[in-house]
C-alpha positions in Angstrom: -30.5 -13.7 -8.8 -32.9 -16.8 -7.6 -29.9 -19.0 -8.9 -28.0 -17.5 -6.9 -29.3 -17.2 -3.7 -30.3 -21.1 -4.4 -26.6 -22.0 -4.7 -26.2 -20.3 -1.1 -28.3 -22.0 0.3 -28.0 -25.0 -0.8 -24.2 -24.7 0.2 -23.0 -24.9 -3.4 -21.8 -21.2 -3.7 -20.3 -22.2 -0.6 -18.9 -25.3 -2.0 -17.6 -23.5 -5.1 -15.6 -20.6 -3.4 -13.6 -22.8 -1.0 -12.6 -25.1 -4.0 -11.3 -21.8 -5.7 -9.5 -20.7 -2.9 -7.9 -24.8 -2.3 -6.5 -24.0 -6.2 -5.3 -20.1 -5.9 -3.9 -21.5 -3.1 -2.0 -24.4 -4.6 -1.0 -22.5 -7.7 1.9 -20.6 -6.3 3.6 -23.9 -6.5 3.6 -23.3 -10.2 7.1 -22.6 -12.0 6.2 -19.0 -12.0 6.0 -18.6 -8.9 9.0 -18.3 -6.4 9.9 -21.5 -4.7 12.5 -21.0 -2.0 11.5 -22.2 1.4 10.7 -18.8 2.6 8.9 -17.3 -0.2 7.2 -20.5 -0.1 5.7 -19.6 3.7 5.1 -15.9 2.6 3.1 -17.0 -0.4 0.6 -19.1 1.8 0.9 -16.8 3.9 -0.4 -13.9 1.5 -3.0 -16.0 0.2 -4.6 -15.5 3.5 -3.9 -12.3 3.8 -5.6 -11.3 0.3 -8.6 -13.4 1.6 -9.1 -10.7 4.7 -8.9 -8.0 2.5 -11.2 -9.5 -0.1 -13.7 -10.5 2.6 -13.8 -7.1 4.3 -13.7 -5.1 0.6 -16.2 -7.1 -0.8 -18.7 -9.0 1.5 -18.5 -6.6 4.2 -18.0 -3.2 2.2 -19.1 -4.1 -1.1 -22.6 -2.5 -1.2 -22.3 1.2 -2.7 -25.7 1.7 -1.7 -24.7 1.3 2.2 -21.1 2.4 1.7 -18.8 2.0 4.6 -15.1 3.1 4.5 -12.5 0.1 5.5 -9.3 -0.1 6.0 -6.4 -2.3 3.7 -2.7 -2.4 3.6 -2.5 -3.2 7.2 0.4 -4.8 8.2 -1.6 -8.2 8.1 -3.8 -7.4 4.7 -1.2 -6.4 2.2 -1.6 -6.2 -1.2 0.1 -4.2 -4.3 2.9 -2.6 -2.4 2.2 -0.8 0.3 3.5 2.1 1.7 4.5 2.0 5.2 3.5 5.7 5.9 0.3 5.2 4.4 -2.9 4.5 6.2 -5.7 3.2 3.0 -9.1 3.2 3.2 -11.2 2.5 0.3 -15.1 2.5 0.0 -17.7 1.1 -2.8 -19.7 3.7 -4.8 -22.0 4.2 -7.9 -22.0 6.5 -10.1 -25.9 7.4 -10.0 -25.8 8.5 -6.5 -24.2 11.1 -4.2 -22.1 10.7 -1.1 -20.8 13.1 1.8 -17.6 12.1 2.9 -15.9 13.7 6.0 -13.3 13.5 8.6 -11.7 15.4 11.1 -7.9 16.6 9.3 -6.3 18.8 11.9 -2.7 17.2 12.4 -3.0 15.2 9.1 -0.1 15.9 7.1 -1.5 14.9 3.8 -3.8 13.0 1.6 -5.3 12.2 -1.2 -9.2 11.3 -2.4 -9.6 9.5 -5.9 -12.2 7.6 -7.8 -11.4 4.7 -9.4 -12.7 2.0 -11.8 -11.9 -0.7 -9.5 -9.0 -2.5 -9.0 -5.9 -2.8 -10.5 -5.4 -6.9 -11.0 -8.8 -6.8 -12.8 -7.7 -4.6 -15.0 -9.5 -1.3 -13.8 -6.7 0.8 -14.1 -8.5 4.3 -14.8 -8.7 7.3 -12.1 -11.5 9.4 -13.0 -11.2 12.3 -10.5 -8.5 12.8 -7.8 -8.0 15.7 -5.3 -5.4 16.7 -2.2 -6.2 17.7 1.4 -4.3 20.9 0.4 -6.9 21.5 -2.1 -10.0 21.0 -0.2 -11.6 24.0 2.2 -11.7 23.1 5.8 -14.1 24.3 8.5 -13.0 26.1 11.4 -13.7 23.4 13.5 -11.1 21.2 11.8 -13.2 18.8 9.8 -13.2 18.4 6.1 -16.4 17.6 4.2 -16.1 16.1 0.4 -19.5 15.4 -1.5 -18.9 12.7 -4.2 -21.3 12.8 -7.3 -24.4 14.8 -8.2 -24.2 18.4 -9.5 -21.9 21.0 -8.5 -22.3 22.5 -4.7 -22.5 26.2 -4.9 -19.8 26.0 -2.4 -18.2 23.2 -0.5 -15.8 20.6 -1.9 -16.9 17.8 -5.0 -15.9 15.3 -7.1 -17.6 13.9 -10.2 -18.9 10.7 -10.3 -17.9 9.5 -13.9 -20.3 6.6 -14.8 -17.3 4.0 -14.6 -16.4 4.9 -10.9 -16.5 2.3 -8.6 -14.2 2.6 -5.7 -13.2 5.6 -3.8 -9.6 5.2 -2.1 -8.3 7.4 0.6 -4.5 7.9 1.5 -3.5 9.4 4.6 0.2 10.5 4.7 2.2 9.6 7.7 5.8 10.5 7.4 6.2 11.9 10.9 5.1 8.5 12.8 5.2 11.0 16.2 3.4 13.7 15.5 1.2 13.4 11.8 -2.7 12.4 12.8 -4.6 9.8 11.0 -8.3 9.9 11.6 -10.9 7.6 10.9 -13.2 9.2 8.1 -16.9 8.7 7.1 -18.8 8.1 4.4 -22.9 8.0 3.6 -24.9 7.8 0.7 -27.2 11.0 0.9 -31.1 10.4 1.3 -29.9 6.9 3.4 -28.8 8.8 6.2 -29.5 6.9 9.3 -31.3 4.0 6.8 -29.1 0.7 8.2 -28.4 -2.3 5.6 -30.6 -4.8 4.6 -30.4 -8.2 6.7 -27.4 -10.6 4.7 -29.3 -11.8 1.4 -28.4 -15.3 0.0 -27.8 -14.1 -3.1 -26.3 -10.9 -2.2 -23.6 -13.3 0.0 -23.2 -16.0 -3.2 -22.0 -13.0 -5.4 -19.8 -11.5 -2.9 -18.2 -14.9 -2.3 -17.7 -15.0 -6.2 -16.1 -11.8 -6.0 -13.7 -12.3 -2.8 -12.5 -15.7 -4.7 -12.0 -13.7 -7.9 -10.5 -11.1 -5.8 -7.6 -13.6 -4.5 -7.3 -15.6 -7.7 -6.4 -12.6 -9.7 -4.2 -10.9 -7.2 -1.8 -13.9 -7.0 -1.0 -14.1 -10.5 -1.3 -10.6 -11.5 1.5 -9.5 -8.8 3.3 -12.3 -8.9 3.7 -11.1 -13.0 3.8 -7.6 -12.1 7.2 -8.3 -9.4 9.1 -10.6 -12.0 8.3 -8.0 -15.6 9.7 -5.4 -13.3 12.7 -7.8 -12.3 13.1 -8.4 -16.0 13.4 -5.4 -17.1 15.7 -3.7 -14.7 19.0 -4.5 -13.8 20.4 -5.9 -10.5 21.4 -3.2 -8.2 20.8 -0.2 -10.2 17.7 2.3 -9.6 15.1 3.2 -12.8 13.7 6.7 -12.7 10.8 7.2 -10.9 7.5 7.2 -12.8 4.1 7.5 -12.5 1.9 3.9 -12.9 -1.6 3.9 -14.1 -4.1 2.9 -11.6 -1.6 5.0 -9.0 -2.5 8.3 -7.9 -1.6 11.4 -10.0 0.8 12.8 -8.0 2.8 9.9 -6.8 6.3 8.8 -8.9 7.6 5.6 -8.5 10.8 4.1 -8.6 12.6 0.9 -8.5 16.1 -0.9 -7.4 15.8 -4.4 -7.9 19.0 -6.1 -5.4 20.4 -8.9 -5.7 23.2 -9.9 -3.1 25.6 -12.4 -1.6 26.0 -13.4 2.0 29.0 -11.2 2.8 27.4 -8.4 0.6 25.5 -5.0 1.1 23.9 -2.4 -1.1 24.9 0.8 -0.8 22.0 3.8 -2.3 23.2 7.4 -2.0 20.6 9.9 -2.9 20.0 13.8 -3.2 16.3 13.8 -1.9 13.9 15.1 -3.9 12.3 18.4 -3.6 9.0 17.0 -2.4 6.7 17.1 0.1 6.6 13.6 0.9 9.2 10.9 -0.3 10.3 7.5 1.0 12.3 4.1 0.1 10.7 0.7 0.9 11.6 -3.1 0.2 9.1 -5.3 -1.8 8.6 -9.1 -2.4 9.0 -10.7 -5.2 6.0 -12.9 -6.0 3.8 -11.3 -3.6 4.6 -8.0 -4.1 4.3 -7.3 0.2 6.5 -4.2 1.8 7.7 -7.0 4.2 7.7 -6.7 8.2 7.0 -3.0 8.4 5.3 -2.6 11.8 8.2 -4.8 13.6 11.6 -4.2 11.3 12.9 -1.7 9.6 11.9 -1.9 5.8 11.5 1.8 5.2 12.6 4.9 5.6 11.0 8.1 4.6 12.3 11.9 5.0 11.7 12.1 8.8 13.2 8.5 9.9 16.2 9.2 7.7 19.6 10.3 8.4 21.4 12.7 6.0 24.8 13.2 6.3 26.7 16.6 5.6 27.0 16.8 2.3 22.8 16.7 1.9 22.9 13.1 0.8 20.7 9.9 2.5 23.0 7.3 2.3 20.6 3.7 2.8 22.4 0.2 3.2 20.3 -2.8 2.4 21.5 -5.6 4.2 20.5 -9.1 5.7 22.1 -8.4 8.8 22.3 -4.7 10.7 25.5 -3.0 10.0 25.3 -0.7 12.6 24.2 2.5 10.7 20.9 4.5 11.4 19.6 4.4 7.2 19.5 0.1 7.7 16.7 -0.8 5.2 16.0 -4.8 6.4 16.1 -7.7 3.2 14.5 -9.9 5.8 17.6 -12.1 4.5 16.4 -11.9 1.1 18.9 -12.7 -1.6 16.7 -10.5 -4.1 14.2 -8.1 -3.8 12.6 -4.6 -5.2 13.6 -1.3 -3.4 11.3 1.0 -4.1 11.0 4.6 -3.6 7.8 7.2 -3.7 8.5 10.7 -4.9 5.1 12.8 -4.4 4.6 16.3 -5.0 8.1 16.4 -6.3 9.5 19.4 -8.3 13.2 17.3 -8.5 13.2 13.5 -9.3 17.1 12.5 -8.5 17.6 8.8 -9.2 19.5 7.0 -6.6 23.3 5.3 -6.9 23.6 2.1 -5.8 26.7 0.0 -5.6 27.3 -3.5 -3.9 30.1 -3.2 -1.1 32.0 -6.1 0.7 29.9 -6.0 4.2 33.3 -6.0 5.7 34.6 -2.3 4.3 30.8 -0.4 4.6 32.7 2.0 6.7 35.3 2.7 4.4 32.9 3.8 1.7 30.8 6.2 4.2 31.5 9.9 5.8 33.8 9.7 8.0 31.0 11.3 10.4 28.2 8.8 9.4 27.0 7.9 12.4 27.1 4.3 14.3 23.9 2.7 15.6 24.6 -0.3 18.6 22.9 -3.1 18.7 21.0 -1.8 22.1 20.3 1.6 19.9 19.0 -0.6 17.2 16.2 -2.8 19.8 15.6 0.7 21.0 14.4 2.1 18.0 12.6 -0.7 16.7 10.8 -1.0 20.0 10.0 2.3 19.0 8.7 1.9 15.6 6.7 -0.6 16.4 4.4 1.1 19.0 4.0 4.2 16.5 3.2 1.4 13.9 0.4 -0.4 15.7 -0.8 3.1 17.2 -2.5 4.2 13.7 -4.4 1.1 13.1 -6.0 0.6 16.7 
């Protein structure tokens, strides 16, 4: 700890991090590591973007003894995948103490609380206890208390804290961007109530450095691996079944179209929806594994943005360029890319169709009453999407 706290201060912790961050940062020029001018901008680009989330997660919220509950996945700190209609929030804990969570849930369509080892480009995989909003009592005035750790409350809501626990992660659902609340939540260590941080420590700051470096380093290679074994083992333009992934919550299934298309080209997916609670279709990177321009474009779609048509089906067209229907799921003019889509709660777990269609005859291989969406529609909605984007985060 003195060594540490000596390599602060002397500026060589200081030293050592940026140096990491020079070759994480350099690395994506490797062969492994896509090279095309704009995955080129977007890797940079998410090295910087894993460095916000590492600094917040881990010098600013990485003391379980003074936990504090911060947000990733925004639009400008992606990492892993996110899902659009999710809002993520993710605290440090240990397992020797006990912590009150609570938030106010009326509106909130859904979430999910689970304990995990950590995260998964480190290799901490394991969920050790996960519950539901559904599942969890709430008080009359609307707001839902969750004590973490400790023995079990005569009555109230709890999770174990297994000894390997180190990170509790929040998801709030947002499939309705009008209408479904997401609310800031809280989280204290019991017996510190009201007890503020300690002062920044030198050595406290040289580890958290070391971890935030670490943090990036890892992330870069382990999704950039992650996006090209699932391009490997799939096949262009046709959907996997969905699946659950370890280190993902319980009740999530996920599943995967990796696309591959030419200039004058469009995917076609036509899909029975699932008979779940929530469910939704987004577009990720390859390399960087990001869910693209969510806030400003329209890279997903989920069961109350999507059209069905009359027989039941959604009918989604990836494309480069709008086609002029309402289910347009923008490539950002990527040649290739992973469509992915979330099947929660499901009882049914229907595996899309895709099929690559001329861009030219789309129409001819829709319902005759699909609808048509003009381009003034299209700004309409967008402008749309992005104020009921940026809304949740402020």
């Amino acid at each position: 700890m003195a060594d540490d706290a000596a390599r602060l201060v002397g500026g060589e912790a200081w030293s050592a991090f940026c140096e990491r961050l020079r070759a994480a940062g350099l690395g994506i020029l490797g062969d492994a590591y896509p090279a095309d001018p704009q995955a080129r901008a977007e890797g940079f680009r998410a090295v910087t973007r894993l460095l916000a989330a590492a600094l917040r997660a881990e010098l600013e919220g990485g003391d379980p003894a003074h936990p504090c509950l911060v947000r990733y996945e925004e639009p400008f700190t992606q990492w892993g995948g996110p899902n659009p209609d999710n809002v993520y929030l993710r605290a440090a804990v240990a397992s020797d103490a006990v912590y009150r969570v609570w938030g106010e849930v009326r509106g909130v369509r859904a979430a999910i609380f689970s304990l995990h080892a950590g995260d998964m480009q480190l290799g901490q995989t394991a969920v050790y206890a996960e519950t539901a909003l559904d599942r969890l009592a709430v008080g009359d005035d609307g707001v839902l208390e969750l004590v973490l750790g400790g023995a079990p409350p005569a009555h109230g809501n709890w999770l174990p804290l297994d000894p390997g626990a180190r990170l509790l992660v929040i998801r709030i659902f947002q499939s309705d961007w009008e209408h479904d609340a997401t609310p800031p939540f809280f989280i204290e260590r019991v017996g510190a109530e009201g007890v503020p941080p300690p002062p920044a420590e030198p050595a406290a700051v040289a580890r958290a450095l070391g971890r935030a470096a670490e943090w990036v380093e890892r992330s870069l290679a382990f999704w950039n691996g992650y996006t090209r074994a699932a391009w490997e083992r799939g096949t262009p333009n046709v959907a996997t079944p969905a699946r659950a992934v370890p280190g993902g919550a319980d009740d999530i299934r996920y599943g995967s179209c990796p696309w591959q298309l030419g200039a004058d080209e469009v995917l076609l997916v036509t899909c029975e929806p699932p008979a779940a609670r929530y469910w939704g279709f987004t577009i990720h990177t390859l390399g960087w594994l990001e869910s693209g321009d969510f806030v400003n474009r329209q890279t997903s779609l989920n069961a109350h943005q999507a059209h069905l048509d009359a027989d039941g089906r959604v009918r989604l067209v990836l494309a480069a360029a709008d086609p002029g229907v309402p289910n347009w799921i923008d490539t950002e003019a990527r040649p290739r890319g992973l469509l992915v889509y979330r099947w929660v709660w499901t009882r049914t777990s229907p595996i899309p169709v895709a099929a690559v269609v001329p861009r030219a005859a789309l129409r001819a291989h829709l319902p005759a009453d699909h609808p048509a969406v003009d381009a003034a529609e299209r700004r309409r909605r967008l402008a749309r999407r992005r104020a009921l984007a940026w809304r949740r985060y402020l």
